[in-house]
ROSEPA-82030 format. One record per residue (C-alpha): residue number from 1; x, y, z. Coordinates in steps of 0.25 Angstrom, whole numbers, always signed. Layout:
BEGIN
{NUM,{X,Y,Z}};
...
***
This chain:
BEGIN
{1,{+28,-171,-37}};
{2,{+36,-172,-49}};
{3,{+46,-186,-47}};
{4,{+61,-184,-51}};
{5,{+60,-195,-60}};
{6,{+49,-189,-69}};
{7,{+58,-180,-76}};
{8,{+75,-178,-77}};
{9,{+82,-167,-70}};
{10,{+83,-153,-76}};
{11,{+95,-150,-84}};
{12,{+98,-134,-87}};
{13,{+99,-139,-103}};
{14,{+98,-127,-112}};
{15,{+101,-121,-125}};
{16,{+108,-109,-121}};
{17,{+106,-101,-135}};
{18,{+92,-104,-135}};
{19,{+90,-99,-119}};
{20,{+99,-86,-123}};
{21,{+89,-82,-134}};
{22,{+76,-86,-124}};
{23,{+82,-75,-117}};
{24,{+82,-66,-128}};
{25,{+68,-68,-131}};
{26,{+64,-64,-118}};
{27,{+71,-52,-119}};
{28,{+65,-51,-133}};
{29,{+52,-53,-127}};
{30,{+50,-40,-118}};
{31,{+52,-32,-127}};
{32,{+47,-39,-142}};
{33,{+36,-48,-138}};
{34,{+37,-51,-155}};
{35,{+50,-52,-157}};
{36,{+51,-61,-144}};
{37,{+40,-70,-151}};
{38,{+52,-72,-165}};
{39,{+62,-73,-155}};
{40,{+55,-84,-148}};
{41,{+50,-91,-161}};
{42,{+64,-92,-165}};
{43,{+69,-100,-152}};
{44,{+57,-108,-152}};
{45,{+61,-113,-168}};
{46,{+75,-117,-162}};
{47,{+68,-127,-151}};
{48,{+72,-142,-157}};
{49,{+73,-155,-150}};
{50,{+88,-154,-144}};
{51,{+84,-139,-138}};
{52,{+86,-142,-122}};
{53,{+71,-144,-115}};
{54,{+74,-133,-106}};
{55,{+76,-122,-118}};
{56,{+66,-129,-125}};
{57,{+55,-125,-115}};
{58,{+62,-112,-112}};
{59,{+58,-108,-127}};
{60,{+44,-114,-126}};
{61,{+40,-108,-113}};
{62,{+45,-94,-119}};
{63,{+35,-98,-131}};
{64,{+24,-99,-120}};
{65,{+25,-88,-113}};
{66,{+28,-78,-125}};
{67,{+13,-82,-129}};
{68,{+8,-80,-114}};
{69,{+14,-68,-115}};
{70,{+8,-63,-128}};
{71,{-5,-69,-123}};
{72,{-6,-81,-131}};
{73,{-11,-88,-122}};
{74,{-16,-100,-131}};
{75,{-2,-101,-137}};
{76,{+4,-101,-125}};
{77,{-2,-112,-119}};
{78,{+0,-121,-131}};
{79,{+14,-119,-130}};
{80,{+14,-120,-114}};
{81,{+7,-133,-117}};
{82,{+18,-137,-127}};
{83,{+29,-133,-117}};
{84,{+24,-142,-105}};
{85,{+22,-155,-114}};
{86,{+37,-151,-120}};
{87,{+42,-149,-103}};
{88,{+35,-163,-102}};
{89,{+45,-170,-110}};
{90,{+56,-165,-104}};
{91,{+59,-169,-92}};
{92,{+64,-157,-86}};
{93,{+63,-151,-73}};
{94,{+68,-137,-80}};
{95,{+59,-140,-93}};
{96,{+46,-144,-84}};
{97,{+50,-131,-75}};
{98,{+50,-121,-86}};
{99,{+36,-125,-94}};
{100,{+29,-126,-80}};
{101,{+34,-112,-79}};
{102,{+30,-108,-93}};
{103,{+16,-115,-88}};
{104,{+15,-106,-75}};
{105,{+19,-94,-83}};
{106,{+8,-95,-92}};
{107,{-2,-97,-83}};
{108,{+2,-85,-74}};
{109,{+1,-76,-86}};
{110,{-13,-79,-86}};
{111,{-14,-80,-74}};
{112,{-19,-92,-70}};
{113,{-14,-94,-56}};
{114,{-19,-106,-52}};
{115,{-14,-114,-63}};
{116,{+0,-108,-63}};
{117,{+0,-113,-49}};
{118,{-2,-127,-53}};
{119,{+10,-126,-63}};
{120,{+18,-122,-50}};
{121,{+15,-135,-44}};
{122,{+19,-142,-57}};
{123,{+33,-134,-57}};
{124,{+38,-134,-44}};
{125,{+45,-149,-44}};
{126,{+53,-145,-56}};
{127,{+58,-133,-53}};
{128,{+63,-140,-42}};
{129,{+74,-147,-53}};
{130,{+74,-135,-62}};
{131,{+90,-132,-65}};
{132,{+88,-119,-75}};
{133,{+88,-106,-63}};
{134,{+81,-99,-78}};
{135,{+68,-109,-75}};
{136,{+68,-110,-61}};
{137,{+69,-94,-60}};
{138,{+55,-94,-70}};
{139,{+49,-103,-63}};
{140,{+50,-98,-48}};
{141,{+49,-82,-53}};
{142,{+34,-87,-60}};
{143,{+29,-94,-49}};
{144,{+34,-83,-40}};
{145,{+27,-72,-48}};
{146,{+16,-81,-47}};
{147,{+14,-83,-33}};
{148,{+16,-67,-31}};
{149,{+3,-66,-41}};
{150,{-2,-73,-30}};
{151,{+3,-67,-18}};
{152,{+8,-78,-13}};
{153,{+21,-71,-9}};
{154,{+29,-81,-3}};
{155,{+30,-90,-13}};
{156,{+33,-79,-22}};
{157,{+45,-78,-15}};
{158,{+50,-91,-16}};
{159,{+50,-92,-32}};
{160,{+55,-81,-35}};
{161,{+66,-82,-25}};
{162,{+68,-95,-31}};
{163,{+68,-87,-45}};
{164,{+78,-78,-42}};
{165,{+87,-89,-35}};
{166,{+85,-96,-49}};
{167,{+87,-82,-56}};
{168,{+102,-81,-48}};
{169,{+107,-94,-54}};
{170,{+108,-89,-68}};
{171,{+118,-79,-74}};
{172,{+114,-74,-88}};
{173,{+106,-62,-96}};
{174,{+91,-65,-89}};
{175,{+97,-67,-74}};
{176,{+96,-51,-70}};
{177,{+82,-50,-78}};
{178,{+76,-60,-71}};
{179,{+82,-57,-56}};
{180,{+77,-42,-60}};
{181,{+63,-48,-62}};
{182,{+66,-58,-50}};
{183,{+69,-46,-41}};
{184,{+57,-36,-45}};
{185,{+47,-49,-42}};
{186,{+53,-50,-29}};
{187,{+52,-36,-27}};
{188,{+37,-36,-29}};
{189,{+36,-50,-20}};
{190,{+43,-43,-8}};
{191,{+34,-31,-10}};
{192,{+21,-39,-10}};
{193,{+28,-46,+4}};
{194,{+31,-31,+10}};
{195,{+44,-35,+10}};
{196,{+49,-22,+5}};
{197,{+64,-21,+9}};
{198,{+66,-34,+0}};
{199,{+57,-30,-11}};
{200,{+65,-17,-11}};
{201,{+77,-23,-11}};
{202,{+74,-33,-22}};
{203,{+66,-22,-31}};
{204,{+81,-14,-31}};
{205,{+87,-27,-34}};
{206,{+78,-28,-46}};
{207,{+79,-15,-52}};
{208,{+94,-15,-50}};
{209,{+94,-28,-61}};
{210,{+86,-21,-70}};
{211,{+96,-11,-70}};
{212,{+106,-20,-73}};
{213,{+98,-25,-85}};
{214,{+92,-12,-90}};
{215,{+78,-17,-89}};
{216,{+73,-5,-90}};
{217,{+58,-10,-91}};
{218,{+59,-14,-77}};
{219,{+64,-3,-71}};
{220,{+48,+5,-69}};
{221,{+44,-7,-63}};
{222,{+53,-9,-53}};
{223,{+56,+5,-47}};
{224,{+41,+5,-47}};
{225,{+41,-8,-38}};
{226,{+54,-1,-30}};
{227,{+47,+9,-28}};
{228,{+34,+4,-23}};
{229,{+42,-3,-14}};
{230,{+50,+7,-7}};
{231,{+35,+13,-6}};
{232,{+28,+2,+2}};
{233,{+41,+0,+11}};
{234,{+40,+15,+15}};
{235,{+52,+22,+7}};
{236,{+43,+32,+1}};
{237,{+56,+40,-6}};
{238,{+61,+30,-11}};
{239,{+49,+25,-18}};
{240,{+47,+38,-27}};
{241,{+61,+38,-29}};
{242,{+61,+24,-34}};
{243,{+45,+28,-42}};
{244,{+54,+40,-49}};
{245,{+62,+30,-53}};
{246,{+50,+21,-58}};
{247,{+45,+33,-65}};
{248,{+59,+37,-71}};
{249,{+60,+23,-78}};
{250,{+45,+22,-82}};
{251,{+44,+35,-89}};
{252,{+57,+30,-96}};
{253,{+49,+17,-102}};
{254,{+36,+24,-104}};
{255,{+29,+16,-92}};
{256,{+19,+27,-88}};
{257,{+12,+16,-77}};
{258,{+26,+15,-67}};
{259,{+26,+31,-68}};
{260,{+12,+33,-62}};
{261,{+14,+22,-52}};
{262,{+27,+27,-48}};
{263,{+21,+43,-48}};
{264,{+10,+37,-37}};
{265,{+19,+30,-30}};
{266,{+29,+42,-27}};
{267,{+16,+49,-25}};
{268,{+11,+39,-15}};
{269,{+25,+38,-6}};
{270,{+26,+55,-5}};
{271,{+10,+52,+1}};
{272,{+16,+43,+12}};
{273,{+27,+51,+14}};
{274,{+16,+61,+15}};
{275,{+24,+70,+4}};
{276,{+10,+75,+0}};
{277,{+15,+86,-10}};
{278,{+26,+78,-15}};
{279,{+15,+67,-19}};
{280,{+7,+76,-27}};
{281,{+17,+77,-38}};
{282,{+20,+63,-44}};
{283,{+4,+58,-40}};
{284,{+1,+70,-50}};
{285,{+9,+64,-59}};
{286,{+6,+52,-57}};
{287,{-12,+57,-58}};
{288,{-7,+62,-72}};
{289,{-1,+51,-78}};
{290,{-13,+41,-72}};
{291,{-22,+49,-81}};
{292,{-12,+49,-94}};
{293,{-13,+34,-92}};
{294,{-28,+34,-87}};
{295,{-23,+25,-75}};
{296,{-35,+27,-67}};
{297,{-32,+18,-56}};
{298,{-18,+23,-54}};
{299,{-25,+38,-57}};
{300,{-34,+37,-43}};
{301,{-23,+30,-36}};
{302,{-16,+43,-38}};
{303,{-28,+52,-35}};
{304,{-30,+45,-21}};
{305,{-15,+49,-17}};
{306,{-18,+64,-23}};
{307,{-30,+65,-14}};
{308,{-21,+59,-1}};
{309,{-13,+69,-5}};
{310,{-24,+81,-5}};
{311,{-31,+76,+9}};
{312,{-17,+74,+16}};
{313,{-14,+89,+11}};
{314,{-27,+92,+18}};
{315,{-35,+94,+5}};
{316,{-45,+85,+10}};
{317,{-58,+88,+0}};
{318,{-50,+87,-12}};
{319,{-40,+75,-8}};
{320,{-53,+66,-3}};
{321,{-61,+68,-16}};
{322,{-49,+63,-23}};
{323,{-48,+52,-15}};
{324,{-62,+49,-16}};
{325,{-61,+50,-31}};
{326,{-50,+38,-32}};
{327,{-55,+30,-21}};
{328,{-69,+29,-29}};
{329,{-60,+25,-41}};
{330,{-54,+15,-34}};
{331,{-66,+10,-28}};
{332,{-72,+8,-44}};
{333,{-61,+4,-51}};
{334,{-49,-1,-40}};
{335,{-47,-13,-34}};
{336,{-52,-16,-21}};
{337,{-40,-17,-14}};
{338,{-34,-5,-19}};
{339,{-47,+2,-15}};
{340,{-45,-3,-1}};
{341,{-31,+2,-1}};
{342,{-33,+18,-5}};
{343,{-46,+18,+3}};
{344,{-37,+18,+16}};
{345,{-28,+30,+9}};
{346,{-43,+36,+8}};
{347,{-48,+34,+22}};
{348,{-33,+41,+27}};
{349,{-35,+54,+18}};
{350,{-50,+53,+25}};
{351,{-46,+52,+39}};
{352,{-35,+64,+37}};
{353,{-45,+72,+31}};
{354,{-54,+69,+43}};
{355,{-64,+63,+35}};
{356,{-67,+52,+45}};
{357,{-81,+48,+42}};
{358,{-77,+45,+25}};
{359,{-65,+38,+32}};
{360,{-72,+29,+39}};
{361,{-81,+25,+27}};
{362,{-69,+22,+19}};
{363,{-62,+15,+29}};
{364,{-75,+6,+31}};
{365,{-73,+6,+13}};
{366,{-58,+1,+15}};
{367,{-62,-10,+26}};
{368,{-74,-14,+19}};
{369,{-65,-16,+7}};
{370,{-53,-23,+13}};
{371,{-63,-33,+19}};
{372,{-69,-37,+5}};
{373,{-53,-37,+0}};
{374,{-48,-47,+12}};
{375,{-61,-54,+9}};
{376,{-59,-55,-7}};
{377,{-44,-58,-5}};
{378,{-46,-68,+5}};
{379,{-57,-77,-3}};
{380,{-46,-73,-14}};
{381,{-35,-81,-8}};
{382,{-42,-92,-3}};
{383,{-48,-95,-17}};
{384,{-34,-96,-24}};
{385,{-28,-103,-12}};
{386,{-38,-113,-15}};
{387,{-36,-112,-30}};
{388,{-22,-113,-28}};
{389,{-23,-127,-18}};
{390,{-31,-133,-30}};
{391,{-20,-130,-41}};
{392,{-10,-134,-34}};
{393,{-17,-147,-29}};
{394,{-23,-152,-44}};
{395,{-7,-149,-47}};
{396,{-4,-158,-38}};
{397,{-14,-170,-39}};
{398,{-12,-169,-57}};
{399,{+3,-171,-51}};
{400,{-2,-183,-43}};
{401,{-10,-187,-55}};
{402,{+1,-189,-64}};
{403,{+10,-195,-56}};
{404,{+1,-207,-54}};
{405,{-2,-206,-69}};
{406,{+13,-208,-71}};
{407,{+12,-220,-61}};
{408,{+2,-227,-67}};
{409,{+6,-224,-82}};
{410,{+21,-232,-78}};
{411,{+13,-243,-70}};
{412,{+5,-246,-81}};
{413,{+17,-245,-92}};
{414,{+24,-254,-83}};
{415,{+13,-265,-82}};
{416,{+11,-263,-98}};
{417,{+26,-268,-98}};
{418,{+23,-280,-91}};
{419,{+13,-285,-98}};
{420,{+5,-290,-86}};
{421,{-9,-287,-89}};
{422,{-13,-294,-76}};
{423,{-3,-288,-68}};
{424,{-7,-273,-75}};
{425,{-22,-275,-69}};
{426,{-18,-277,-57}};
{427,{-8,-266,-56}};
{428,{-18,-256,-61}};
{429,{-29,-261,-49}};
{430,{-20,-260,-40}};
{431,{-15,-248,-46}};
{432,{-30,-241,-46}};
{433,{-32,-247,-34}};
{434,{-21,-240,-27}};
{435,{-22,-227,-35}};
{436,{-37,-227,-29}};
{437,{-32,-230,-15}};
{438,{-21,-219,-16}};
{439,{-31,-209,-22}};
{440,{-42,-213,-10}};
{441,{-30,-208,-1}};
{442,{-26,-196,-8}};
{443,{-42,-192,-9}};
{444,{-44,-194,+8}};
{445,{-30,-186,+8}};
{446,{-33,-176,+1}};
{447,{-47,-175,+7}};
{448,{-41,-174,+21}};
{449,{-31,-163,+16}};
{450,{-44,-155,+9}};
{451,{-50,-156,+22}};
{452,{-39,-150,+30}};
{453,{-38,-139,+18}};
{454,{-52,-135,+21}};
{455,{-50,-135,+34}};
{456,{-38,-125,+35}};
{457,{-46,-119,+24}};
{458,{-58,-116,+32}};
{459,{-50,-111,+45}};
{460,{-43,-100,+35}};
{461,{-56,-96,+29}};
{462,{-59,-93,+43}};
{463,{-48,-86,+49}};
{464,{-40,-72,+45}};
{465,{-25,-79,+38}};
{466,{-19,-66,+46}};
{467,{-24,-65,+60}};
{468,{-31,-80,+61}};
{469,{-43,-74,+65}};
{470,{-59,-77,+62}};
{471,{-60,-70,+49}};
{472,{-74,-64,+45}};
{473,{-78,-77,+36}};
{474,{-78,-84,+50}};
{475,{-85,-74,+57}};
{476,{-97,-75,+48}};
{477,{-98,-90,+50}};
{478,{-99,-87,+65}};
{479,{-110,-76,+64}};
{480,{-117,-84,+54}};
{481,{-116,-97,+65}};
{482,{-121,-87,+73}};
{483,{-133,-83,+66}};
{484,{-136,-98,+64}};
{485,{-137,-99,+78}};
{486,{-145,-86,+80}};
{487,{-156,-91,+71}};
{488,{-154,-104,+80}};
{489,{-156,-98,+93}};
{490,{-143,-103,+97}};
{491,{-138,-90,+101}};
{492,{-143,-84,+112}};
{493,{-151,-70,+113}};
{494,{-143,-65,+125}};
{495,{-128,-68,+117}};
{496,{-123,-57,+114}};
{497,{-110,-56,+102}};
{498,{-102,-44,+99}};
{499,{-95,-41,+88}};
{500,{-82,-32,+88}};
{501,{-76,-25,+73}};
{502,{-62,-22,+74}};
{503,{-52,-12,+65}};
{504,{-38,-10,+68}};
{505,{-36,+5,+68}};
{506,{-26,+12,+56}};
{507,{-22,-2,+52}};
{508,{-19,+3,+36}};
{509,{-10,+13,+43}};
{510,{-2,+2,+50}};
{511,{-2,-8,+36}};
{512,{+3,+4,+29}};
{513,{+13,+9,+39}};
{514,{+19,-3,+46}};
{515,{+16,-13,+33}};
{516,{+5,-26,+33}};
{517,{+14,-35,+40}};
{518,{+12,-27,+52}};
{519,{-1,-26,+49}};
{520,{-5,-40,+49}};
{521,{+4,-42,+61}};
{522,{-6,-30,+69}};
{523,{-18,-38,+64}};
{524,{-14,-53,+69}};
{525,{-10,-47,+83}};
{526,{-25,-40,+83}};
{527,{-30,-53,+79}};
{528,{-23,-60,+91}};
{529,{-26,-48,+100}};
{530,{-42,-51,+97}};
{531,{-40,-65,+99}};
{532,{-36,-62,+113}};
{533,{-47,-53,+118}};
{534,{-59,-62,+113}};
{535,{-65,-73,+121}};
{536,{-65,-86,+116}};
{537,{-78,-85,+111}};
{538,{-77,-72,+103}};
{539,{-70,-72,+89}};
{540,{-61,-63,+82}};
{541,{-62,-60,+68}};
{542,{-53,-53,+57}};
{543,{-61,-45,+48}};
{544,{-54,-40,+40}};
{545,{-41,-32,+38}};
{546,{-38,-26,+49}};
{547,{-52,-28,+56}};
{548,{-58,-39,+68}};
{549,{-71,-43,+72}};
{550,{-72,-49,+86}};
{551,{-85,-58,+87}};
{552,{-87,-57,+104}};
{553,{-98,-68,+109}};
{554,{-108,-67,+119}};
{555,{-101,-52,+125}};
{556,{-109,-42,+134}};
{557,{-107,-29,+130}};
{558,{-99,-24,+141}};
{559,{-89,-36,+137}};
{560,{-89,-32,+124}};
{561,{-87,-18,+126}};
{562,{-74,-22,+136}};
{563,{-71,-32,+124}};
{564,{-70,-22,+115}};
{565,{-61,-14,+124}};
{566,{-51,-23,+128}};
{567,{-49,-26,+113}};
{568,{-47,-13,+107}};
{569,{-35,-13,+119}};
{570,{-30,-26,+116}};
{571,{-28,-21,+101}};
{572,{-21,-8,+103}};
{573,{-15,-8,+118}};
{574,{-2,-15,+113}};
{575,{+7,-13,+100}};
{576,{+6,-23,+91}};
{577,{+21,-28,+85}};
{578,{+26,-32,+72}};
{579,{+38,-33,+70}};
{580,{+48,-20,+76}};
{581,{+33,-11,+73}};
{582,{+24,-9,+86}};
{583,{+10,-2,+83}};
{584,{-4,+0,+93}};
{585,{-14,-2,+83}};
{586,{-28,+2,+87}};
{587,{-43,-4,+81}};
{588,{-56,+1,+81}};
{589,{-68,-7,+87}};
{590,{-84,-9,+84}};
{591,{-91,-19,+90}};
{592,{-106,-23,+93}};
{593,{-114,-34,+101}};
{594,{-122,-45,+91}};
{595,{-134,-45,+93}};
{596,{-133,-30,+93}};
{597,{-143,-23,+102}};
{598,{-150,-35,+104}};
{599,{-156,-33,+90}};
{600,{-159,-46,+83}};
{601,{-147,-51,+76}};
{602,{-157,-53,+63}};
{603,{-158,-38,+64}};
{604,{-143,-32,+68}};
{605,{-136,-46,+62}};
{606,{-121,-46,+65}};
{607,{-117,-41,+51}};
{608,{-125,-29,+55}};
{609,{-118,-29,+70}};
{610,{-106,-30,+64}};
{611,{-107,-17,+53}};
{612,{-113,-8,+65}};
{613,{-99,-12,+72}};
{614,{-90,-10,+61}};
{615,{-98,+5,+60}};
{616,{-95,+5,+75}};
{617,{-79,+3,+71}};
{618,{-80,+15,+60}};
{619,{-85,+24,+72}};
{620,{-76,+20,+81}};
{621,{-65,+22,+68}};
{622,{-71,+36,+65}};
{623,{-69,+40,+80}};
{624,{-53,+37,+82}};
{625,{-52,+22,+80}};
{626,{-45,+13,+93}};
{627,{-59,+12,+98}};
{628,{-72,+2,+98}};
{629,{-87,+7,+94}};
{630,{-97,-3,+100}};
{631,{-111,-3,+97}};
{632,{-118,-8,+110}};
{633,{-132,-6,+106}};
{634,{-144,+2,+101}};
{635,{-151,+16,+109}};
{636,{-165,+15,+101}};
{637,{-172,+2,+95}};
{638,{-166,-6,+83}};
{639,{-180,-3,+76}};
{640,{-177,+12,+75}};
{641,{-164,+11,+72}};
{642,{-162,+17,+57}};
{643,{-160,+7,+45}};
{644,{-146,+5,+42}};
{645,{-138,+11,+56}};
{646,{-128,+3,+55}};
{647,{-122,+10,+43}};
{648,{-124,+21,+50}};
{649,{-119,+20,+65}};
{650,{-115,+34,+66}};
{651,{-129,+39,+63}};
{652,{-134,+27,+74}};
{653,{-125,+34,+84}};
{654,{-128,+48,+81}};
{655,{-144,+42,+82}};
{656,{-139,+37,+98}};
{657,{-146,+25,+90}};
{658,{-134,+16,+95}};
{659,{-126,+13,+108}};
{660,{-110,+14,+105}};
{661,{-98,+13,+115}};
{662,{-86,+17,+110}};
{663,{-73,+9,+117}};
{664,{-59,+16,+115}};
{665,{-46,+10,+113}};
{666,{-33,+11,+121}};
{667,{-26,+25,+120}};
{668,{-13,+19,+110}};
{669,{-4,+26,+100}};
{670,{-10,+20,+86}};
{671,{-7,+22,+71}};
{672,{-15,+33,+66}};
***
């Protein structure tokens, strides 16, 4: 922690002449880069001894960050380099506060996340004292913006809340520029939060500014956002209304990029308004213009809504092999995510087109997919939470560091002074000898609190962060205890284990209609539901999104099937409530005994038990859903059973090769 008495208290000292024509260089800059640089040049000739420290470094940090922004990057760091050893001299909570800034700046440009998160550590006591509302508003609006790069929305909120409290302190030429900017990144923050009536409200609030300002130049961007906004909340009209607008203004400043993401956006609300015809039009457009600009990405976007388009107008053929077309692009050239995301749009065009066999392949695509993506984006987090611990810890301890250099720097001074060389070597043993104590301490502390991290750190690698459930990493610890065991003849041949592969029914439907808050609320009441029908033994897993795998041990088959039964009641019998919305949600089942047939678990492992029930979940999927396929056992020796049947269960069954009961759900009004 910074003491009070390591530096004197800010003071809003400025040069006011000085301050107005930094203004006018950043006015300068936005649309001169060049001529900005002479303006700049000029203001830094005029920086003498008696120039107040605040406007000083003001000028500097505007030096640093013109050459960040140029991409000078060597340039750039000298001069941040000879701002910090200038902020250093000072003093100055408002001087320290503003070259910190400058530094996180910097590093955010090239993004260097972690780093700049150490600089936040560095900044936070002084902008505690900081007077000037200009510094404290670029302060909090950077690490804002920073933390939203980082999804970590909450904090977000509390900067730039606390940039825009800054912002309404002053009253001069900048004030309404930087509330404009302030509201559009609010806007964007309660978006990414869902909250769409307050990101509404704010995105209006922001365009409003800029029409007070004439700042043109922000006009595409922001009917863009408005209107995306009014999209996602459901206020389909509105949205093309406000994308015309986005269009109007784009086309006025030549900004050809807004005008196609505007045309497939209106295109995209007539499509859930199920205006198919009126669609056509601006998503024609909107193809045109992709290939003027050989935007191929934005090009098969729009070609997967033109196929929608065909299907739902019962053009099946024709619609499909479009679709086909962009969803191969994507899967060669798109992000996975995005991938996942249009492959649901695919599966739906599939299923009204009563392709129900393709459909099931591409569902199987989409889960397989957002598995790897919840995977990757867990091992993500995790990795930068640990990142992020270890920045903000070495920030802490360097702190720690100095301070007791500065301890033992005045002690030593002090002893000098006296001239007492017997009395200096005793105060430097005892000195070593306390530091080494105290340093023992803080090493069995910190081992202690390591320990507890790594504790809370191994339950949550072990558990789902929304439902609290088992998640698949500690499901495989289990199996693979179990086939320790196996191979120890610690099991015995007469246990029998099941395993049960679960699938909430329609649940993109329900995301899309109802929104992901309601979602995850479904998903931790299924997780409790679950809980409750399993025995204490048994253990209940979340796969993956909005899928469950129930391990059952030592089960006979007529409890398992019984099991089985009561659970798909227990999931759809009652609604399930969030908020003012009730909703009967349905799931379809697979499930298998392990050892399966009494097969040697070295033949029919339980990878392999497990991919025979997920194909026993796509039959029961392929044959109305709110069901549960069981596989219970085998009608002809496992030796003549063909290589590879359990890709292929249909052909198995077909054969009369395998034994399958088929358990229905409760009779419930659902989502389809």
């Amino acid at each position: 922690m910074i003491s009070a008495l390591w530096w004197q208290p800010a003071y809003a000292v400025t040069d006011p002449q000085l301050e107005q024509q930094v203004d006018t260089y950043l006015l300068v800059l936005a649309e001169d880069p060049e001529q900005a640089m002479s303006s700049l040049q000029a203001l830094l000739a005029q920086v003498h001894s008696q120039t107040p420290a605040s406007t000083a470094t003001r000028i500097y940090g505007s030096e640093v960050l013109h050459y960040v922004y140029t991409g000078e990057i060597e340039q750039a760091e000298q001069r941040l380099t000879d701002l910090l050893q200038f902020a250093n001299r000072q003093d100055n909570a408002d001087v320290m506060a503003e070259a910190l800034a400058i530094k996180i700046d910097t590093l955010f440009y090239q993004n260097k996340l972690n780093e700049a998160y150490q600089v936040v550590v560095d900044i936070e006591p002084y902008l505690e004292h900081t007077v000037q509302p200009r510094i404290r508003y670029y302060a909090h609006n950077l690490i804002g913006r920073l933390y939203m790069r980082d999804n970590q929305f909450e904090m977000a909120s509390t900067h730039l809340y606390k940039a825009y409290e800054a912002v309404n302190e002053t009253d001069n030429d900048r004030t309404l520029l930087r509330r404009t900017f302030l509201q559009s990144q609010l806007a964007q923050l309660q978006a990414d939060l869902k909250s769409w009536p307050t990101a509404l409200e704010l995105a209006e609030q922001a365009l409003e500014s800029a029409s007070q300002l004439t700042l043109q130049g922000f006009m595409p961007d922001l009917y863009l956002l408005k209107g995306y906004i009014e999209g996602e909340s459901g206020q389909h009209e509105a949205s093309i209304a406000t994308h015309y607008k986005a269009i109007e203004w784009a086309e006025k400043l030549e900004r050809p990029d807004t005008v196609l993401l505007s045309l497939n956006n209106i295109g995209a609300s007539y499509i859930l308004m199920e205006q198919y015809e009126q669609a056509k039009h601006p998503l024609q457009q909107a193809n045109e213009l992709a290939v003027e600009l050989n935007d191929e990405y934005t090009h098969a976007l729009v070609q997967l809504n033109l196929g929608y388009i065909d299907v739902m107008q019962d053009q099946h053929e024709q619609g499909l092999h479009i679709m086909e077309s962009a969803i191969q692009y994507f899967r060669e050239h798109g992000r996975k995510s995005d991938l996942e995301r249009f492959l649901t749009e695919y599966a739906k065009a599939l299923q009204h087109a009563g392709y129900h066999i393709k459909e099931a392949q591409i569902l199987r695509e989409q889960r397989a997919l957002n598995q790897e993506l919840f995977q990757t984006e867990r091992d993500r987090t995790l990795a930068e939470l640990q990142q992020r611990f270890q920045a903000r810890d070495q920030a802490h301890r360097i702190n720690r560091l100095e301070q007791d250099n500065e301890l033992q720097e005045r002690l030593l001074e002090n002893n000098r002074l006296q001239n007492r060389l017997t009395m200096l070597i005793a105060i430097i043993v005892a000195l070593t000898s306390l530091l080494m104590w105290l340093l023992y301490r803080k090493v069995r502390h910190a081992n202690r609190r390591l320990k507890e991290a790594n504790k809370q750190l191994e339950y949550h690698s072990l558990r789902d962060p929304l439902t609290g459930l088992y998640n698949r990493r500690s499901f495989q610890q289990r199996m693979a205890k179990r086939d320790l065991h196996l191979h120890s003849r610690r099991y015995h041949s007469d246990e029998i284990d099941a395993l049960v592969l679960i699938d909430l029914d329609f649940f993109k439907q329900i995301n899309d209609q109802y929104g992901h808050a309601m979602g995850d609320d479904i998903l931790i009441e299924v997780a409790q539901r679950l809980t409750d029908s399993l025995r204490q033994h048994d253990q209940a897993i979340r796969w993956g999104g909005e899928e469950f795998l129930l391990f059952l041990h030592r089960i006979n088959a007529t409890d398992l099937v019984s099991l089985v039964e009561r659970t798909l009641y227990q999931l759809s019998e009652r609604p399930y409530i969030s908020g003012t919305e009730s909703l009967v949600v349905t799931a379809t089942a697979g499930f298998i005994t392990l050892p399966f047939a009494g097969i040697d678990e070295e033949k029919v492992n339980w990878e392999k038990a497990l991919q025979l029930a997920d194909m026993a979940l796509y039959l029961g999927k392929a044959n109305g859903r709110n069901r549960a396929c069981g596989i219970q056992g085998l009608k002809v020796p496992y030796t003549e059973l063909p290589e590879g049947f359990e890709n292929d269960l249909s052909q198995a069954i077909a054969q009369e090769h395998i034994e399958l009961v088929t358990i229905v759900g409760p009779q419930v009004e659902r989502i389809s």
